[in-house]
NUBA-493061 format. One record per atom (N, C-alpha, C): residue number from 1; chain; atom name; x negated, y, z. Coordinates in Angstrom, 3 decimals. Example, Ala and Ser with C-alpha at 12.3 -4.5 7.8 and 13.67 -1.06 7.14 Angstrom:
BEGIN
<node><nr>1</nr><kette>A</kette><atom>N</atom><u>-13.190</u><v>-5.690</v><w>7.800</w></node>
<node><nr>1</nr><kette>A</kette><atom>CA</atom><u>-12.300</u><v>-4.500</v><w>7.800</w></node>
<node><nr>1</nr><kette>A</kette><atom>C</atom><u>-13.200</u><v>-3.300</v><w>7.800</w></node>
<node><nr>2</nr><kette>A</kette><atom>N</atom><u>-12.850</u><v>-2.250</v><w>7.080</w></node>
<node><nr>2</nr><kette>A</kette><atom>CA</atom><u>-13.670</u><v>-1.060</v><w>7.140</w></node>
<node><nr>2</nr><kette>A</kette><atom>C</atom><u>-12.900</u><v>0.030</v><w>7.870</w></node>
% end
This chain:
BEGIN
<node><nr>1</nr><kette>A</kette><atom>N</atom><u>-92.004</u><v>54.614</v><w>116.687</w></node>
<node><nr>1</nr><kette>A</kette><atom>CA</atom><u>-93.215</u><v>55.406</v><w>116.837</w></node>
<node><nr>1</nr><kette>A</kette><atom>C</atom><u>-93.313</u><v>56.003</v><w>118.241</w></node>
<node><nr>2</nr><kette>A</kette><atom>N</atom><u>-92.028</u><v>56.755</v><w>118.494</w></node>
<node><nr>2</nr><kette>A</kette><atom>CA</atom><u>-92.475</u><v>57.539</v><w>119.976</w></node>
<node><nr>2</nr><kette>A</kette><atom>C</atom><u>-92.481</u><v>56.492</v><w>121.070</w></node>
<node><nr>3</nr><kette>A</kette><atom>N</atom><u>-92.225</u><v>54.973</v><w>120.821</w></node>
<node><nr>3</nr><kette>A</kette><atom>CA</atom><u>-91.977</u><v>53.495</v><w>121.848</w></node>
<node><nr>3</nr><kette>A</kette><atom>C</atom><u>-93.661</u><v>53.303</v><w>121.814</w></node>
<node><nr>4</nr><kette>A</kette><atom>N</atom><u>-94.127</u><v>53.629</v><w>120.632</w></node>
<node><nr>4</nr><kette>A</kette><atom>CA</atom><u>-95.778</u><v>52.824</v><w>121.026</w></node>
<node><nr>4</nr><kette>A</kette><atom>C</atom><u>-96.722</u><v>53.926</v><w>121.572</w></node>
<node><nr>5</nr><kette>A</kette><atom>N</atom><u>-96.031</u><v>54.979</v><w>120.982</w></node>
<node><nr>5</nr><kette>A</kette><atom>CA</atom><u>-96.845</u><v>56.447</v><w>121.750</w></node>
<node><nr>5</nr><kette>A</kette><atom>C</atom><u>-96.624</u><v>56.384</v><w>123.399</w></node>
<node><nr>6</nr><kette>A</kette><atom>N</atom><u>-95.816</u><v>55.950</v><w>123.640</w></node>
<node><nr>6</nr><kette>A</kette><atom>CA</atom><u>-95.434</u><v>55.718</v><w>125.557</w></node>
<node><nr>6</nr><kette>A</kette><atom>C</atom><u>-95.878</u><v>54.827</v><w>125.624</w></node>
<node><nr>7</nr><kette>A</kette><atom>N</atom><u>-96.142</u><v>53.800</v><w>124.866</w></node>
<node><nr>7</nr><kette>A</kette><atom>CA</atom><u>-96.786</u><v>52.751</v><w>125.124</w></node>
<node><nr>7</nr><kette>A</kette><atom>C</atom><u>-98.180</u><v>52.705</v><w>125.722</w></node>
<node><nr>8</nr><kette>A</kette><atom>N</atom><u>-99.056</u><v>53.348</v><w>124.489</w></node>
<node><nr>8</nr><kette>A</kette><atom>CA</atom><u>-100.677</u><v>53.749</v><w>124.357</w></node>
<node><nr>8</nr><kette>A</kette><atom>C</atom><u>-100.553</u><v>54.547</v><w>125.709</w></node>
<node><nr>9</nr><kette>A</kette><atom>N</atom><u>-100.212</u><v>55.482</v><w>125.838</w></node>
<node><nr>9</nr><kette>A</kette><atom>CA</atom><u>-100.035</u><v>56.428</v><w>127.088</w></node>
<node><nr>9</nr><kette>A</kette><atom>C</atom><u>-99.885</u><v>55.568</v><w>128.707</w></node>
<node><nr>10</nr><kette>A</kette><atom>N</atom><u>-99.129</u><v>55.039</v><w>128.305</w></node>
<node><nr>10</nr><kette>A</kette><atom>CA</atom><u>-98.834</u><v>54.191</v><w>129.717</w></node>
<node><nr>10</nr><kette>A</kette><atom>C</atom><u>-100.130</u><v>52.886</v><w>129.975</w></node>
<node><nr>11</nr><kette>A</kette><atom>N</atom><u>-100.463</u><v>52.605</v><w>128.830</w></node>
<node><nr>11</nr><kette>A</kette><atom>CA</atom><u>-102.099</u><v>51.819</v><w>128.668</w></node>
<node><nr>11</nr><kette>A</kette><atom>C</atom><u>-102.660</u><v>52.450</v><w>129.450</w></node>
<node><nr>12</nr><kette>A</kette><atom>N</atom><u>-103.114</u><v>53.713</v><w>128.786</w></node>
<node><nr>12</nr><kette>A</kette><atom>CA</atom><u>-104.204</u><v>54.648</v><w>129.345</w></node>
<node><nr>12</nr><kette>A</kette><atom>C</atom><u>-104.418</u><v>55.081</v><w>130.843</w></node>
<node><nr>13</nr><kette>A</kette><atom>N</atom><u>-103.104</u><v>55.286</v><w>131.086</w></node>
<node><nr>13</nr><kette>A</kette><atom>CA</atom><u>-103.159</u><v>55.747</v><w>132.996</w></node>
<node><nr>13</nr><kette>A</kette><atom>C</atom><u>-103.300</u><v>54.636</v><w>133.879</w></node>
<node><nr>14</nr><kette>A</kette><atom>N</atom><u>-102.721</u><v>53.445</v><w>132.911</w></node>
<node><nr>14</nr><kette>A</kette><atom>CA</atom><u>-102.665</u><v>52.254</v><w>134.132</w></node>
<node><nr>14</nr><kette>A</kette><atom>C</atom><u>-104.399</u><v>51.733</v><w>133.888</w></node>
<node><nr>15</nr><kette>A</kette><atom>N</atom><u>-104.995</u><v>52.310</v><w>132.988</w></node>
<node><nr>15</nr><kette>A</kette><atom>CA</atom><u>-106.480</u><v>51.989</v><w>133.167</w></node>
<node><nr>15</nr><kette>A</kette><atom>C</atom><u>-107.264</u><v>52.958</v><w>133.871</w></node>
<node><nr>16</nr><kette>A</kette><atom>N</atom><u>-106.672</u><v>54.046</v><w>133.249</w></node>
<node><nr>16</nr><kette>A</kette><atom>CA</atom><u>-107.300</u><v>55.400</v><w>134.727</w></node>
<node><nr>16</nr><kette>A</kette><atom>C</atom><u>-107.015</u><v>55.016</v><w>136.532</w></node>
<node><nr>17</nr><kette>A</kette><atom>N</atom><u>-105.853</u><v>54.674</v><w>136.346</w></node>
<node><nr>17</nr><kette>A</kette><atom>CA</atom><u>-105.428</u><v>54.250</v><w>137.743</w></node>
<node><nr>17</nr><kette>A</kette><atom>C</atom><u>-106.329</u><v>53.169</v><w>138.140</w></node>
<node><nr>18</nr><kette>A</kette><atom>N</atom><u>-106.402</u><v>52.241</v><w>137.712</w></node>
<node><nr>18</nr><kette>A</kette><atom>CA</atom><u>-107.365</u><v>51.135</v><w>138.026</w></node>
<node><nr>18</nr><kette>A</kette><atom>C</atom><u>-108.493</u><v>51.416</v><w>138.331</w></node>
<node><nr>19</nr><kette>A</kette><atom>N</atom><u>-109.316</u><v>52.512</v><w>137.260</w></node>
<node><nr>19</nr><kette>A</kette><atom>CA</atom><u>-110.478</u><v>52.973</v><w>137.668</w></node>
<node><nr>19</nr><kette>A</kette><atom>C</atom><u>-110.500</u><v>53.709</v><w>139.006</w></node>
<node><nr>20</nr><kette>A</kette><atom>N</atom><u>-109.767</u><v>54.369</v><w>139.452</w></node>
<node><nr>20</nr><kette>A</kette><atom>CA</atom><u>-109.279</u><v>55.351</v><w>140.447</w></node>
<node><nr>20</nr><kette>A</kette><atom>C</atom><u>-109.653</u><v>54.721</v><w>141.772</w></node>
<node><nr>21</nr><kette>A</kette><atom>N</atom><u>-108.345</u><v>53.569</v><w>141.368</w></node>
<node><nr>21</nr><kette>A</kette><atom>CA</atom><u>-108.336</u><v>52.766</v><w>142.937</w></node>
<node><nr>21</nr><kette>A</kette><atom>C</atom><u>-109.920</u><v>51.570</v><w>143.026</w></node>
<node><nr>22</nr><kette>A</kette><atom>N</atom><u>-110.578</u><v>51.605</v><w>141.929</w></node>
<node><nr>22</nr><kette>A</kette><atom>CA</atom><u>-112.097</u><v>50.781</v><w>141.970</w></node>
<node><nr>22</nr><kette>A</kette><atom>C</atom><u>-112.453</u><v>51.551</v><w>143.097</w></node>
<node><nr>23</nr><kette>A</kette><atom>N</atom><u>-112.590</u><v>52.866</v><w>142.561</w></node>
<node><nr>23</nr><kette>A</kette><atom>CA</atom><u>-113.438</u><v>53.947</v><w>143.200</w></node>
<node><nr>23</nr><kette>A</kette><atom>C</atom><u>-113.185</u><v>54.147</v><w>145.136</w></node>
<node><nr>24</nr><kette>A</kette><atom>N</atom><u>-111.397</u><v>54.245</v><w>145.095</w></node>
<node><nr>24</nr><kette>A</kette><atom>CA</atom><u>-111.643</u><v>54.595</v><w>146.320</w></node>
<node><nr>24</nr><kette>A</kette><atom>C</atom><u>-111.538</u><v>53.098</v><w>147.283</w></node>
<node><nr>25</nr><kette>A</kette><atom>N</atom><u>-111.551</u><v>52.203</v><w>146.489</w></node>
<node><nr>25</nr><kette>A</kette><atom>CA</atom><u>-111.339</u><v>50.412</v><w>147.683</w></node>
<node><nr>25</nr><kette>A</kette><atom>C</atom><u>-113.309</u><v>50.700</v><w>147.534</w></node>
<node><nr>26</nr><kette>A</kette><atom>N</atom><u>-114.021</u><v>50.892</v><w>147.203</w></node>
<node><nr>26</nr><kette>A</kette><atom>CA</atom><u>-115.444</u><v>50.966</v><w>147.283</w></node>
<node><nr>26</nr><kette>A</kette><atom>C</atom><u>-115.821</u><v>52.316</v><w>148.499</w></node>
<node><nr>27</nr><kette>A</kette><atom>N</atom><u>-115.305</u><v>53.076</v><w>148.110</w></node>
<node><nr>27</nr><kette>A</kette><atom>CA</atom><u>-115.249</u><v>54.530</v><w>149.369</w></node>
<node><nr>27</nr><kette>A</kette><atom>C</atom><u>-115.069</u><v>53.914</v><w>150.730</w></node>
<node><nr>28</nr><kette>A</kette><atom>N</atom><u>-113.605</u><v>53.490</v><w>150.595</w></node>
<node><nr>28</nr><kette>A</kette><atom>CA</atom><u>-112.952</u><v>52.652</v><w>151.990</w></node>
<node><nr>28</nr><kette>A</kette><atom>C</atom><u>-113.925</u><v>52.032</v><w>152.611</w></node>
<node><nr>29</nr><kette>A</kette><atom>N</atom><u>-114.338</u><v>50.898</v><w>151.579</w></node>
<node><nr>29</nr><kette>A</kette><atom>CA</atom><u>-115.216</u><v>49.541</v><w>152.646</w></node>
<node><nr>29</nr><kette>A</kette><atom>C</atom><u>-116.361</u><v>50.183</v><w>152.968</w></node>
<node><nr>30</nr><kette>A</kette><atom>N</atom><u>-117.095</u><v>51.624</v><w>152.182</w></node>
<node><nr>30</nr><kette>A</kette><atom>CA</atom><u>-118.324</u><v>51.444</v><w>152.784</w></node>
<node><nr>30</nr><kette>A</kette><atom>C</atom><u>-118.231</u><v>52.922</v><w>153.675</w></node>
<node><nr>31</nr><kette>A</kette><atom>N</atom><u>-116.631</u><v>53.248</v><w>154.082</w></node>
<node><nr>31</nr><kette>A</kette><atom>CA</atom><u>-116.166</u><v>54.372</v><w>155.020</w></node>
<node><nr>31</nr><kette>A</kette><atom>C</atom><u>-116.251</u><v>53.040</v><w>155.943</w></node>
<node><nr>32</nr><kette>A</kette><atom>N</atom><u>-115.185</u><v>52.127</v><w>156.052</w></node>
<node><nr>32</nr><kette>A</kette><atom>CA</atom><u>-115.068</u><v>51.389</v><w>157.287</w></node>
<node><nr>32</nr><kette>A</kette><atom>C</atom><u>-116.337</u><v>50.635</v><w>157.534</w></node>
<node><nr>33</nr><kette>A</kette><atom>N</atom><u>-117.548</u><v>50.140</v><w>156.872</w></node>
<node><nr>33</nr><kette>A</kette><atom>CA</atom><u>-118.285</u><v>49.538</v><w>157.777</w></node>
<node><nr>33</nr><kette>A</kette><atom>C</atom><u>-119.103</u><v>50.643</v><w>158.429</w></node>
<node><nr>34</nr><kette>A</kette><atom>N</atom><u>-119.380</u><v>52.054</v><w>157.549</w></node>
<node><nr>34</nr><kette>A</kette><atom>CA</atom><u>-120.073</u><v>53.179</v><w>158.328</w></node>
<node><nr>34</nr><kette>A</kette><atom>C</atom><u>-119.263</u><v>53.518</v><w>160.024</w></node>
<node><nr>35</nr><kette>A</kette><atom>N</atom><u>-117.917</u><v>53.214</v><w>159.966</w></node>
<node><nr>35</nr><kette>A</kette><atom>CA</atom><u>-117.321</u><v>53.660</v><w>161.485</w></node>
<node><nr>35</nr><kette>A</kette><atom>C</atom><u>-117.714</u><v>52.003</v><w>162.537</w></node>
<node><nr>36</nr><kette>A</kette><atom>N</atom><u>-117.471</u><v>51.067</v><w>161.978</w></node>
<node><nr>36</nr><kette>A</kette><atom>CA</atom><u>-117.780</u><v>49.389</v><w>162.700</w></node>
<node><nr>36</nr><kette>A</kette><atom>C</atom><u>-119.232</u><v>50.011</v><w>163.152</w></node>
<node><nr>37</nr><kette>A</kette><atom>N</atom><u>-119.550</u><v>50.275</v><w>161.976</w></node>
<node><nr>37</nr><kette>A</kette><atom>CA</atom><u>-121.005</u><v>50.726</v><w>162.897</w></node>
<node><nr>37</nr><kette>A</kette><atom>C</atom><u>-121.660</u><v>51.654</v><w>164.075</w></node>
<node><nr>38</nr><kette>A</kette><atom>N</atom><u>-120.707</u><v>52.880</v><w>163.528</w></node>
<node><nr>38</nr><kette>A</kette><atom>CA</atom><u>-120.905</u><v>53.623</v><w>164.684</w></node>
<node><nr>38</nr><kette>A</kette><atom>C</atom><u>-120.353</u><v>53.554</v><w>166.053</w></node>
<node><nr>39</nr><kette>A</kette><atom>N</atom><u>-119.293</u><v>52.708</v><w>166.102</w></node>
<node><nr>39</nr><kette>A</kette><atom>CA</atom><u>-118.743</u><v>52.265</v><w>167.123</w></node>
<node><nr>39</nr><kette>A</kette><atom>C</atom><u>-119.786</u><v>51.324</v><w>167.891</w></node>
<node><nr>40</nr><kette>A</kette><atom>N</atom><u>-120.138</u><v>50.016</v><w>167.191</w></node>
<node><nr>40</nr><kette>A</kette><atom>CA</atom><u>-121.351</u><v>48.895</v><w>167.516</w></node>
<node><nr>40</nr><kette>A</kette><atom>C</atom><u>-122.016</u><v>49.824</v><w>168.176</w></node>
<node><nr>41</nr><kette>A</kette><atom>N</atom><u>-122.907</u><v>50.887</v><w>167.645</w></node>
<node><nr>41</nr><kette>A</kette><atom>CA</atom><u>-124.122</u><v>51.537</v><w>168.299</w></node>
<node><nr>41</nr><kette>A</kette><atom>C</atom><u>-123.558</u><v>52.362</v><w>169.364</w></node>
<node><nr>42</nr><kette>A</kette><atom>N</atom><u>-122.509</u><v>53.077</v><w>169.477</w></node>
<node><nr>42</nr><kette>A</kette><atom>CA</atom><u>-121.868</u><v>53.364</v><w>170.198</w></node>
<node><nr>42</nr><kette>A</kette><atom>C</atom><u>-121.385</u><v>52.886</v><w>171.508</w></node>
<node><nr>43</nr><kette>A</kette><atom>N</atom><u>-120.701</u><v>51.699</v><w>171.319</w></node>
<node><nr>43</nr><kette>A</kette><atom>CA</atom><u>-120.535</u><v>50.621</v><w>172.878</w></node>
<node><nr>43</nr><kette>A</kette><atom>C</atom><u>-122.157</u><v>50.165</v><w>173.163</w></node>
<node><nr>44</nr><kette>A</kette><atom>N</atom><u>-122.996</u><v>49.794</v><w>172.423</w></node>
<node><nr>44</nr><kette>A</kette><atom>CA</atom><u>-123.996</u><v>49.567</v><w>172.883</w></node>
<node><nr>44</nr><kette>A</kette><atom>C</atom><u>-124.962</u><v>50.645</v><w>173.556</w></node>
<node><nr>45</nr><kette>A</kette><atom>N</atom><u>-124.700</u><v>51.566</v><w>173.189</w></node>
<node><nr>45</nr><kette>A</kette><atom>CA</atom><u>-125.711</u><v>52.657</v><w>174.397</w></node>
<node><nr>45</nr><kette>A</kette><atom>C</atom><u>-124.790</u><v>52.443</v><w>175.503</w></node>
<node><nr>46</nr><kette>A</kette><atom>N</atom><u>-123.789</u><v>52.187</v><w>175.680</w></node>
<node><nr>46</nr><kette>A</kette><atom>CA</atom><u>-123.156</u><v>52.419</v><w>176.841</w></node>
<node><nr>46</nr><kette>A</kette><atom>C</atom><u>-122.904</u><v>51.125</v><w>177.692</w></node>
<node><nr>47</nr><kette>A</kette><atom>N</atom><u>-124.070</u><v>50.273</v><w>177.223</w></node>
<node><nr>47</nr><kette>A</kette><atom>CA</atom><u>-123.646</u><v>48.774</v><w>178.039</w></node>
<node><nr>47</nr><kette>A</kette><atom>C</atom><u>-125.223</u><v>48.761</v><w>178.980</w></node>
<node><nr>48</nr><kette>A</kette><atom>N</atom><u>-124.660</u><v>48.314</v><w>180.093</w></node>
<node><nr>48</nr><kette>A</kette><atom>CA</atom><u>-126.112</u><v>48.412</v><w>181.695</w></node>
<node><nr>48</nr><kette>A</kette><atom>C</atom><u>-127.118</u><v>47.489</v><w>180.722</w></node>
<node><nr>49</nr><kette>A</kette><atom>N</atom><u>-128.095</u><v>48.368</v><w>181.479</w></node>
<node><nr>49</nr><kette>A</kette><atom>CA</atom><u>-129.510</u><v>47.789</v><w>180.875</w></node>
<node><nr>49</nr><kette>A</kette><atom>C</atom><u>-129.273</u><v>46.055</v><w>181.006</w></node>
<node><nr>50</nr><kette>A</kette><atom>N</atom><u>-128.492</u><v>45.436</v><w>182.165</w></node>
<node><nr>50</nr><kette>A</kette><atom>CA</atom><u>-128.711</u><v>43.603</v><w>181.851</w></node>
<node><nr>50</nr><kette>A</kette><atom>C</atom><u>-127.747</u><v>43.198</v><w>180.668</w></node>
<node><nr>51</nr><kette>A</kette><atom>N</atom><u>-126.902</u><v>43.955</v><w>180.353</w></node>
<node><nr>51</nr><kette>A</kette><atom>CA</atom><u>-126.075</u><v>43.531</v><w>179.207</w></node>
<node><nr>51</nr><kette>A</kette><atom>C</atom><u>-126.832</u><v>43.864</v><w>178.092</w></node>
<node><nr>52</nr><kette>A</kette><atom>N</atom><u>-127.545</u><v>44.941</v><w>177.967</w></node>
<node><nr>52</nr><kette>A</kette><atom>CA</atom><u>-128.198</u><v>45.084</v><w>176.758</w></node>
<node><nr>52</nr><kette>A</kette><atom>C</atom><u>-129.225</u><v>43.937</v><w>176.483</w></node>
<node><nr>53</nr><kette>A</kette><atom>N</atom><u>-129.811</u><v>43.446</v><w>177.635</w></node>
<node><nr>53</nr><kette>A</kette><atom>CA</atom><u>-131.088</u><v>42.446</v><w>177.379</w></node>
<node><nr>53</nr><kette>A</kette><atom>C</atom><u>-130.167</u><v>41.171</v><w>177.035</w></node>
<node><nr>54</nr><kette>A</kette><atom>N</atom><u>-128.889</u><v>40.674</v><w>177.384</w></node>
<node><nr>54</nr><kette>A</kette><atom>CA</atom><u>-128.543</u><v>39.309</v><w>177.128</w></node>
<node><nr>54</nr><kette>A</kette><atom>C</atom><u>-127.622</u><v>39.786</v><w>175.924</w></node>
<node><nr>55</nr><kette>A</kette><atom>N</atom><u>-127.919</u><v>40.805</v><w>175.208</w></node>
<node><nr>55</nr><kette>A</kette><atom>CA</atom><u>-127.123</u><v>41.081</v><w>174.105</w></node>
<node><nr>55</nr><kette>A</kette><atom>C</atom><u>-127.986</u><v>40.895</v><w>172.978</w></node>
<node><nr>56</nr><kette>A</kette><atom>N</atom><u>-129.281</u><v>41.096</v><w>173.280</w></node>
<node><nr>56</nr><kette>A</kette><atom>CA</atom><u>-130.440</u><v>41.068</v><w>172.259</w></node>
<node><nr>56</nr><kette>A</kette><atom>C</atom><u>-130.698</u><v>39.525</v><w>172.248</w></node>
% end
């Protein structure tokens, strides 16, 4: 009895956990493309007006 009670228990967190880490690998990717981005817009204000035109 107390083997399937650790059992059910240890079910339960390793499905909480799973949910957990859904949550923050979804946070991450749409943390890291928000910084790719701000960087992109970032080097690009700072490139001479002829780099900007053969960049477009």
């Amino acid at each position: 009895m107390l083997i399937a009670l650790n059992l059910k228990d240890l079910q339960k967190e390793n499905l909480d956990l799973k949910r957990k880490l859904s949550i923050a690998k979804i946070w991450m990717e749409r943390e890291v493309k928000s910084q790719v981005d701000k960087i992109s817009k970032k080097e690009f204000s700072q490139m001479p007006p002829k780099t900007k035109d053969a960049y477009i």
